[in-house]
VEXDREN-2710 file (C-alpha; in Angstrom, 1 decimal):
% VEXDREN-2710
k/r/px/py/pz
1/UNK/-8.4/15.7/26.4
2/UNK/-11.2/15.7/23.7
3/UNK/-10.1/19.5/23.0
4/UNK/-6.6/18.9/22.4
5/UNK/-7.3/16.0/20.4
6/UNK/-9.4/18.4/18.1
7/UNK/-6.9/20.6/18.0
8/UNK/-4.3/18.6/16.9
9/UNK/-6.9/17.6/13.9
10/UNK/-7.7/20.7/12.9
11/UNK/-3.8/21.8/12.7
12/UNK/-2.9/18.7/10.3
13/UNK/-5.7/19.8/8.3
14/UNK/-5.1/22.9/8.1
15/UNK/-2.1/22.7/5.6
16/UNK/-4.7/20.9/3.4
17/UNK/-6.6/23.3/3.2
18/UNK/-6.5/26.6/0.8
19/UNK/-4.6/30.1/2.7
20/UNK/-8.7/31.4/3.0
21/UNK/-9.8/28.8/4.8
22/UNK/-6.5/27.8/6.8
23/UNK/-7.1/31.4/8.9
24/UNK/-10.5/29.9/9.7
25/UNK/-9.1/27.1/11.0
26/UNK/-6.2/28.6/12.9
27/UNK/-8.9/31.0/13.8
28/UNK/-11.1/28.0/15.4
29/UNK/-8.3/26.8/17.9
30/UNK/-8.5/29.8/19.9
31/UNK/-11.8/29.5/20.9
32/UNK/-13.5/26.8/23.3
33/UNK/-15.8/24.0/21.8
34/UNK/-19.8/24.6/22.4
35/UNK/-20.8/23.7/26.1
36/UNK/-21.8/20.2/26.2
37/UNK/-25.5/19.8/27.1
38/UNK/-27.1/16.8/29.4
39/UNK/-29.9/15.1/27.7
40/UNK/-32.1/12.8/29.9
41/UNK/-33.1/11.1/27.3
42/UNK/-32.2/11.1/23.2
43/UNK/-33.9/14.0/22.0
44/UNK/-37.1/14.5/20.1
45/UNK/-37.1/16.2/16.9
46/UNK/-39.7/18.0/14.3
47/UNK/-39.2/18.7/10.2
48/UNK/-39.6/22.6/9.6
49/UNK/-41.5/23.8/6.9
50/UNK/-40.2/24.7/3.6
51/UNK/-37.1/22.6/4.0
52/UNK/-35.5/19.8/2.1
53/UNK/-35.7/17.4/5.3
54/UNK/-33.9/20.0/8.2
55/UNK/-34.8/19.0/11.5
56/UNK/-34.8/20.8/14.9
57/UNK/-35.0/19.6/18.6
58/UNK/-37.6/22.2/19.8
59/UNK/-37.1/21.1/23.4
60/UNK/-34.0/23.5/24.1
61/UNK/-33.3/26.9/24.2
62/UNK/-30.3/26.7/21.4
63/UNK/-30.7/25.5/17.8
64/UNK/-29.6/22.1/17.4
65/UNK/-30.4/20.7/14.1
66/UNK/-30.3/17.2/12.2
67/UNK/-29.8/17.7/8.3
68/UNK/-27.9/15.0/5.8
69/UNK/-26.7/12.7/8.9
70/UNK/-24.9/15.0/11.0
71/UNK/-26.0/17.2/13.9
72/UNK/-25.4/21.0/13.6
73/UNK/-24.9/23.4/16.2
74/UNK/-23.9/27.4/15.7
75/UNK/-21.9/28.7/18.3
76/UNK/-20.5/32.2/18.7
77/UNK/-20.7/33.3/15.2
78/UNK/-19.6/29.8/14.2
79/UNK/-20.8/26.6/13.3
80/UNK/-20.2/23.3/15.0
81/UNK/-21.2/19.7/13.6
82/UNK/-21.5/15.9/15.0
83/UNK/-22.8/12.3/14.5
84/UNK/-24.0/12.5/17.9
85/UNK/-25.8/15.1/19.1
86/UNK/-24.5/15.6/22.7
87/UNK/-20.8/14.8/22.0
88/UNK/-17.4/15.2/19.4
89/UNK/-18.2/18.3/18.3
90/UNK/-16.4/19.4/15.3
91/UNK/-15.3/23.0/13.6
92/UNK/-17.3/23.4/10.8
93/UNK/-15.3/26.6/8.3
94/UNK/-18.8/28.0/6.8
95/UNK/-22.4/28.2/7.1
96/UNK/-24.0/25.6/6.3
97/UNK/-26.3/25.5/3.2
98/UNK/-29.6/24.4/4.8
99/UNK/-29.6/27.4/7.1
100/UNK/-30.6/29.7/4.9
101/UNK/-34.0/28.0/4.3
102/UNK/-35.0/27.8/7.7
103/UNK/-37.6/30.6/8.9
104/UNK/-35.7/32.3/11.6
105/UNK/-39.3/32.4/13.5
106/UNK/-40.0/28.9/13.6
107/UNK/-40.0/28.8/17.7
108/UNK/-43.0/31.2/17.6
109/UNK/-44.6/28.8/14.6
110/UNK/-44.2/25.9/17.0
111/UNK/-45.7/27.4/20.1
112/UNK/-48.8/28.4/17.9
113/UNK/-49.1/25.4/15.8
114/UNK/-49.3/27.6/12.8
115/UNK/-47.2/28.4/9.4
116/UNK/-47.6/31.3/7.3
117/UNK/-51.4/31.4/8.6
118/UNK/-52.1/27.6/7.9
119/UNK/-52.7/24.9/10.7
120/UNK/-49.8/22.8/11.7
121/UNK/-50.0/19.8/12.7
122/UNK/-46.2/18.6/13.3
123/UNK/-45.2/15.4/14.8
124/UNK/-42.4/14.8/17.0
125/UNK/-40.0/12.2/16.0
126/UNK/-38.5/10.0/17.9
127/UNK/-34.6/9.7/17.5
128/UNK/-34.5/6.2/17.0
129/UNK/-37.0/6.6/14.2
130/UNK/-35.4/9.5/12.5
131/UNK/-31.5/7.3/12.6
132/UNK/-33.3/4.9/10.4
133/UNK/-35.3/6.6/8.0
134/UNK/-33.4/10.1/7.5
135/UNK/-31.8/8.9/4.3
136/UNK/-35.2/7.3/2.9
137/UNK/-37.0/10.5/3.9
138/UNK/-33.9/12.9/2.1
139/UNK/-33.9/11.1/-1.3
140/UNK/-37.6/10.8/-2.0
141/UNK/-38.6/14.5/-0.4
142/UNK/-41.3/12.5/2.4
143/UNK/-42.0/15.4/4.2
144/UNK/-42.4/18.6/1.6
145/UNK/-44.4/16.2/-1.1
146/UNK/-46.7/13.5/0.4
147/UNK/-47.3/15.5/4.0
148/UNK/-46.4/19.4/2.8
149/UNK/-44.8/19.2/6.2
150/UNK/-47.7/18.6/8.4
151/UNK/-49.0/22.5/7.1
152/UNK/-52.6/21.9/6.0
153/UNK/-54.0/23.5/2.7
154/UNK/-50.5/24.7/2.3
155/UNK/-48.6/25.0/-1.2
156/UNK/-44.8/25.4/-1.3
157/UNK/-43.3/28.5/-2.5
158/UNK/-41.8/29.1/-6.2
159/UNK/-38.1/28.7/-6.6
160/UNK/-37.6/32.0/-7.4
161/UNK/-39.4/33.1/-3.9
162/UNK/-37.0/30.6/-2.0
163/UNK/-34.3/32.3/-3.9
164/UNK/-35.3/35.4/-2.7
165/UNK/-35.9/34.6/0.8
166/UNK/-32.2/33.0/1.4
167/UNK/-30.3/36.3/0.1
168/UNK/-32.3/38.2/2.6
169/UNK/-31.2/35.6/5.3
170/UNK/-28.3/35.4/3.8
171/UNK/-28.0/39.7/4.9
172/UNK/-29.8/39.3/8.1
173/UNK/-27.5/36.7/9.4
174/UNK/-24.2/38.0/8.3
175/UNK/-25.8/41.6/10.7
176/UNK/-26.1/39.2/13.9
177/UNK/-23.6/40.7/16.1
178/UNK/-21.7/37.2/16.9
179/UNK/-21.2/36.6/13.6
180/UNK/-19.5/40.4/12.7
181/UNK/-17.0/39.6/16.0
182/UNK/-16.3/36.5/14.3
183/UNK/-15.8/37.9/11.2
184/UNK/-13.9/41.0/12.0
185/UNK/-11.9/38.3/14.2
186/UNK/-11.1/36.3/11.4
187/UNK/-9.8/39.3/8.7
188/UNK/-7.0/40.4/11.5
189/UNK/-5.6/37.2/11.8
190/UNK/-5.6/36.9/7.4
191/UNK/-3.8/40.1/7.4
192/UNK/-1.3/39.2/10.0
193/UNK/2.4/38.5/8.3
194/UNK/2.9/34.7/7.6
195/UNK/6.2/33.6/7.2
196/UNK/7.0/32.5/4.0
197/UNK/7.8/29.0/2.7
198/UNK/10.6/28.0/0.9
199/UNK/9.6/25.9/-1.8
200/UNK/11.2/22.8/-2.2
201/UNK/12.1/22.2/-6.0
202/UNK/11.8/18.5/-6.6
203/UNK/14.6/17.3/-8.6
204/UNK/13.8/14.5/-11.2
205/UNK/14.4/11.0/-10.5
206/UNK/17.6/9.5/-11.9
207/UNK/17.1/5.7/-12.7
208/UNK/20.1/3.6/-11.5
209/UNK/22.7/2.7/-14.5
210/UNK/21.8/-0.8/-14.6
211/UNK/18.3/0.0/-15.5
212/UNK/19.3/2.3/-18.7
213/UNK/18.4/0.2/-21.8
214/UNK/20.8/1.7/-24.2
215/UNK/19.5/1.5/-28.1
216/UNK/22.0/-0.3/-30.1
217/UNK/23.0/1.8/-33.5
218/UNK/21.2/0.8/-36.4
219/UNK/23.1/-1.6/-38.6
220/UNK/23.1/-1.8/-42.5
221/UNK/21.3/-4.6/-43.9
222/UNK/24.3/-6.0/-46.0
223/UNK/26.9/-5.8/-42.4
224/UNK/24.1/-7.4/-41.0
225/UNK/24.1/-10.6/-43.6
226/UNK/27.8/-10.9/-43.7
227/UNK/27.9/-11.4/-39.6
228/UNK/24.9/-14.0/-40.0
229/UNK/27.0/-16.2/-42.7
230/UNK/30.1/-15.5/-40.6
231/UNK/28.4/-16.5/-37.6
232/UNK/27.1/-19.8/-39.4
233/UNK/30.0/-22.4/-39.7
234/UNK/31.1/-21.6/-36.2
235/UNK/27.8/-21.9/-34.8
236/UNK/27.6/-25.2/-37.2
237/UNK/31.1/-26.2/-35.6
238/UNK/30.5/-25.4/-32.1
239/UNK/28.2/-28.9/-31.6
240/UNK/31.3/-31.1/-33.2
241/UNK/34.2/-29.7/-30.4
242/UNK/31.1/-29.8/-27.8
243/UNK/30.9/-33.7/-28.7
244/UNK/34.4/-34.9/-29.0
245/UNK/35.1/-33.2/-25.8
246/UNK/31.8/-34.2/-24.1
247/UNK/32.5/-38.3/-25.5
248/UNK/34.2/-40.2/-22.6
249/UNK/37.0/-42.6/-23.6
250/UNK/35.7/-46.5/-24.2
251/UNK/36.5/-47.7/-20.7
252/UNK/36.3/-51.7/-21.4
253/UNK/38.9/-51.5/-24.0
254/UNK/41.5/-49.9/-21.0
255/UNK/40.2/-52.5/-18.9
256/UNK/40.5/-55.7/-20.6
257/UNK/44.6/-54.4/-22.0
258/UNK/45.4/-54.0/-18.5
259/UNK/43.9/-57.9/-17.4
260/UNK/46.0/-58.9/-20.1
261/UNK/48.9/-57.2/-18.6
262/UNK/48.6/-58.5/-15.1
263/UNK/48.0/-62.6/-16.5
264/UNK/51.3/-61.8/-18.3
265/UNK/52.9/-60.7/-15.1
266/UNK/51.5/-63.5/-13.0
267/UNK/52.6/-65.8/-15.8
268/UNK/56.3/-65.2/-15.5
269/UNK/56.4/-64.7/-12.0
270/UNK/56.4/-68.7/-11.4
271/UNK/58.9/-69.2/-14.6
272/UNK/61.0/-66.7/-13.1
273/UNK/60.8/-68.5/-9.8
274/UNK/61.7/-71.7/-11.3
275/UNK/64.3/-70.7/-13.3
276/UNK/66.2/-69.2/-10.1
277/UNK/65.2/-72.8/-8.1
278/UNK/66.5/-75.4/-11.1
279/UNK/69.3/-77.3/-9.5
280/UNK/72.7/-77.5/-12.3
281/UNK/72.6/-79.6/-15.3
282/UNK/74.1/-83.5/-15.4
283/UNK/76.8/-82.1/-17.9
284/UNK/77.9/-79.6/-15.4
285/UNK/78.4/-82.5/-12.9
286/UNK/80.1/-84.7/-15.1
287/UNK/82.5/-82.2/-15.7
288/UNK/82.7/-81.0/-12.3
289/UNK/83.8/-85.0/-11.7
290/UNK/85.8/-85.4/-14.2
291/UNK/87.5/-82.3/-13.0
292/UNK/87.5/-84.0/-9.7
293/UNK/88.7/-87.7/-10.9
294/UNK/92.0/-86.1/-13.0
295/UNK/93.5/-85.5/-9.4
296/UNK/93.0/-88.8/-8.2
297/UNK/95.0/-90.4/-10.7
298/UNK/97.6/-88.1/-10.5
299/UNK/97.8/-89.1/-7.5
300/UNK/97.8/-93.0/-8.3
301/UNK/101.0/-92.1/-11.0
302/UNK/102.7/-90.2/-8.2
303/UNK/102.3/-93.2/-6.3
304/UNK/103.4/-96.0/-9.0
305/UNK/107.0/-93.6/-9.3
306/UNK/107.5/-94.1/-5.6
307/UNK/107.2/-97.8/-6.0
END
């Protein structure tokens, strides 16, 4: 599980990565991780000589090295690094560059308690102690100023010296016979045909129309006056129509016309009433019995002729 999960990581960076180191990568996949290795307990560790703070666990029969808070391992002409040092190993493209100052004799050094002909006096270091002073120890050069490494009566090399002694590492390591498989491994699969890759041409970006600010024409400074003292009187008579239409009609005045109205109307209602109620005039009855009384003697002459 742990494998194919590196796998997968290595692949997704692998497009990161230049078309060098991408065969390295590629490269990587096809191999298995280091062989895991069973510590009782967290492993001891010892600074080597001439170093800037590299240390080794002498206690096993393959390098395994602490430098700059990781845990490095070579494997098969490649290298291998963790934050633990029994576990989650991970592909590392290139030598590292701490190698190149470590003596490849040191395991003879450490059985003899002796460097370049001086006494050593090392000291094992416990791995709890080395996880919390490593970075302490790397910034202010502990080991190779104050303790010259445990090497008594011993005085570090010139830089030009070191110089020296890393190219010839440098060739001695690159003639291990792992490390010309891995190379020689490595330039087949660069020269194998890769298919090419279509390069996407990224058109530009078109803003959407509503976002387009479009620059108004210039305007002449006399075009620009007339407008303003057009602009003025109607701006002046805009408030005016605003008003009148705004101004509700006076309400009371409706009000009190159309109370007057409806006393009016009630008024005449009872005259009307009593007009259409008024029994007829005396004259009219005097009349009507006079009218009436004409007969009645009439009939008192028609009477007197028939005496």
């Amino acid at each position: 599980m742990k494998q194919t999960l590196l796998a997968m990581i290595v692949l997704t960076l692998a497009f990161a990565l230049p078309q060098s180191a991408r065969a390295e990568v590629h490269f990587s996949v096809q191999f298995s991780l280091p062989a895991p290795v069973v510590f009782e307990a967290p492993p001891e560790v010892i600074v080597l000589p001439d170093t800037n703070a590299v240390y080794v666990v002498p206690d096993v029969e393959f390098d395994l090295f602490f430098w700059n808070g990781y845990w490095w391992r070579p494997w098969e002409g490649r290298w291998y690094r963790s934050r633990y040092y029994n576990r989650d190993w991970g592909y590392y493209s290139r030598v590292p560059s701490f190698y190149y100052d470590v003596d490849p004799g040191w395991r003879d050094y450490y059985r003899e308690r002796t460097w370049s002909g001086h006494r050593w006096n090392y000291e094992r270091i416990p791995n709890q102690r080395l996880r919390s002073n490593w970075k302490q120890w790397h910034s202010s050069q502990y080991w190779q100023s104050n303790r010259t490494w445990g090497v008594e009566s011993y005085q570090p090399r010139p830089r030009q010296q070191i110089e020296q002694i890393r190219y010839q590492r440098q060739e001695q390591y690159l003639q291990r016979p792992e490390v010309q498989i891995y190379h020689q491994q490595i330039q087949e699969l660069q020269r194998q045909p890769q298919p090419k890759r279509q390069q996407q041409v990224q058109e530009p970006q078109r803003q959407p129309r509503q976002q387009q600010q479009v620059r108004e024409p210039s305007r002449h400074p006399q075009t620009e006056k007339y407008q303003q003292e057009r602009q003025a009187p109607q701006q002046k008579s805009q408030p005016k129509r605003q008003q009148q239409v705004r101004e509700p009609k006076p309400q009371p005045q409706h009000q009190e016309h159309r109370q007057q109205v409806q006393e009016q109307k009630q008024q005449k209602q009872p005259a009307d009433k009593a007009k259409r109620q008024k029994p007829p005039k005396e004259d009219d009855q005097g009349q009507s019995g006079q009218h009436q009384g004409k007969p009645d003697q009439q009939h008192g002459k028609d009477k007197k002729h028939d005496k």
